[in-house]
C-alpha positions, 0 to 999 in steps of 0.5 A: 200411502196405501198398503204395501202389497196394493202398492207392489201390484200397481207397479207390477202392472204398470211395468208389464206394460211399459217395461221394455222402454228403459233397461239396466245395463247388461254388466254391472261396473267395477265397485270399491274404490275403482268404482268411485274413481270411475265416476268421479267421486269424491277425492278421498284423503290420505286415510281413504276416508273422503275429504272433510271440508277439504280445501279448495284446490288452486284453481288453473290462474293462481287465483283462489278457487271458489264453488266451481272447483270444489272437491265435493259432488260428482265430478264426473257429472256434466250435467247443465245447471240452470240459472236459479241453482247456482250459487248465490252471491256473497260480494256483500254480506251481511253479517261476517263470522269471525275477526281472522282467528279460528277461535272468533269463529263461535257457535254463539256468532253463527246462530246469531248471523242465521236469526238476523238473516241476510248473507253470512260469510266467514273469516277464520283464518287461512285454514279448514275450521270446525264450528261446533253448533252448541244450539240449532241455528233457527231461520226467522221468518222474517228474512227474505234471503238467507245465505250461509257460505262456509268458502270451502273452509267451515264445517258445522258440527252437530257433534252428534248431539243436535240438529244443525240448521232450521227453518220452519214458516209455520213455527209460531216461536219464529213469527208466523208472517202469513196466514199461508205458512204452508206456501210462502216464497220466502225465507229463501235458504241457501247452504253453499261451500260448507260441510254439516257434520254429525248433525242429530236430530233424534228424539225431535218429532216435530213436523213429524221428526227428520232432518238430522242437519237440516229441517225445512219446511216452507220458503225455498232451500237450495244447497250448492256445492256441500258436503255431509257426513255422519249425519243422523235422525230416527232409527225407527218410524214409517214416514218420518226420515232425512238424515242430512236433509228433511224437505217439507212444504216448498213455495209453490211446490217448486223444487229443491235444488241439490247442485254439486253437493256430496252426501256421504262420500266413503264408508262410515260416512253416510247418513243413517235414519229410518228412511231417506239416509241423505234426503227425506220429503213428503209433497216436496220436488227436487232437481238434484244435478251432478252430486254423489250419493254413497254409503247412507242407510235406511235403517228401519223396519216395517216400511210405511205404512207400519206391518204389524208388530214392526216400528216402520220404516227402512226405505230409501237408502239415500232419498225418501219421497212421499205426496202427490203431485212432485217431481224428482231430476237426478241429472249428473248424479252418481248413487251407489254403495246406499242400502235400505232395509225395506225398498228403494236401496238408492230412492223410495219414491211413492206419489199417492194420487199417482201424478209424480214423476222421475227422470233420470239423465246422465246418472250412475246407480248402482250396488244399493240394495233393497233388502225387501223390495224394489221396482223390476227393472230399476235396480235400486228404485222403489217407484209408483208415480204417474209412469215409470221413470224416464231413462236417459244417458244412465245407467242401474245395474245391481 
């Protein structure tokens, strides 16, 4: 990433020149909780804290419902989603969680279920259980598919004191199966019907640290229908970030898919790290499609590269993207109520050969401040890339 006052004049100049084609809509909308309604935000419980791992609603036939008719994401979103970013299936699991009771529902068997791979589902019990991860699940390198369904049911808790899930293609200790770890197609992770909460992963550098719920980097990640709160990584560090998700090294640079999913949801529920409060990548796309991003924090300092006499960071209140040649959608998508200390209250995008792209369809940001700098004309965005971004059916205002 080059230095920061370069970066600023690029982006001056190219919006002189293209500035006139996408503008922020003239009024800003209602905030507080009326805003959140207005958008379809999360449903929030009796206490006004957003549904943790909230039951399934009934769905209209009696029958019990299933991802389509989750609590979680924007439901206000209309957004179309394509074949390949639905959930996948789980009519035969490979491995089942739990006998029925909340109590056969252990860490020890969940970690176990992820390094044998294939698809896991869970029994325990009729009602919302919390499984506290005692260690991080690990991805072997070895399973082509792995599917976690939590059935509207589970929530993983780091108990702010570890990383929840990961999987790296380029851990020796996992198998290294190719001598491309950087670019395979597979494991091919999906998270889907599940809540990760209090993941942590601080003090954990490797590939660089991030991911306080997730880490991934190689095969494919796709989250469907997921929730995540309180999650968090570093305080500090220039490009490190990612405190519900950290991306890196995707097969084939093709996107991760965040469908229907909420990352934070209400005060005190968001995600805090130095940068990206919800998701953080470098050289990694992704399609993000009818989910909620609020109240997430970019909490470092000194932007990236570090200014002198600062630790670095702050950007991207809730996504942090970084690399060359990526693409990011948000389709369906409301941000609102982020904040980063340095730029991108709501999204730091920076393609350093400039061939990155961002689109924005059908997507709500709004009130996610950037306490240093941002993108004129995109209220929230910090953006250098191929073109400004592209605009359509949304709305940025302050």
């Amino acid at each position: 990433m080059r230095k920061l006052g370069a970066m600023l004049l690029v982006a001056a100049l190219a919006l002189t020149a293209c500035g006139s084609e996408e503008k922020p809509a003239p009024a800003d909308g209602p905030s507080g909780s009326a805003a959140a309604a207005d958008e379809g935000a999360a449903p929030q419980g009796a206490d006004g804290a957003a549904a943790l791992g909230a039951a399934p609603a009934a769905s209209k036939t009696g029958q019990a419902a299933h991802a389509q008719t989750f609590a979680f994401g924007n439901p206000g979103g209309k957004a179309a989603v394509p074949a390949e970013a639905k959930a996948e299936s789980t009519a035969s699991p490979t491995t089942v969680v739990g006998d029925g009771s909340a109590a056969s529902c252990t860490s020890e068997k969940f970690v176990a279920a992820v390094s044998t791979g294939g698809v896991i589902t869970f029994n325990c019990g009729p009602d919302q259980v919390t499984i506290v991860v005692k260690q991080t699940a690990k991805v072997r390198n070895r399973s082509a598919k792995v599917v976690i369904d939590g059935g509207g049911k589970v929530t993983l808790s780091g108990e702010g004191k570890r990383r929840i899930l990961y999987q790296n293609t380029c851990d020796k200790s996992l198998e290294w199966t190719t001598d491309h770890c950087q670019d395979q197609a597979t494991p091919a992770l999906t998270v889907q019907n599940i809540v990760f909460a209090d993941g942590n992963s601080t003090g954990d550098k490797t590939e660089g640290g991030g991911g306080g719920a997730i880490f991934v980097r190689g095969g494919r990640l796709k989250v469907v229908n997921a929730k995540f709160v309180r999650n968090r990584c570093d305080d500090t560090g220039p490009d490190l970030g990612g405190a519900a998700i950290r991306a890196l090294s995707q097969y084939h640079n093709q996107p991760v898919y965040i469908v229907g999913s909420t990352f934070g949801g209400a005060s005190g529920q968001g995600g805090i790290c130095s940068n990206g409060g919800a998701l953080s990548s470098i050289q990694v796309s992704w399609t993000v499609i009818n989910s909620l991003f609020s109240y997430n924090s970019a909490i470092g300092k000194g932007a990236n590269p570090a200014r002198g006499g600062t630790p670095g960071g702050g950007s991207g209140g809730a996504i942090y993207c970084d690399g060359d040649n990526f693409v990011v959608k948000l389709a369906g998508t409301l941000i609102e109520q982020n904040k980063a200390n340095e730029g991108g209250g709501a999204v730091f995008f920076v393609s350093n050969d400039r061939t990155g792209t961002m689109s924005i369809e059908s997507s709500t940001l709004r009130k996610n401040p950037s306490a240093g700098f941002e993108t004129d004309g995109f209220p929230g965005i910090f953006f250098l890339g191929a073109r400004p971004p592209s605009v359509s059916g949304s709305t940025l205002t302050k």
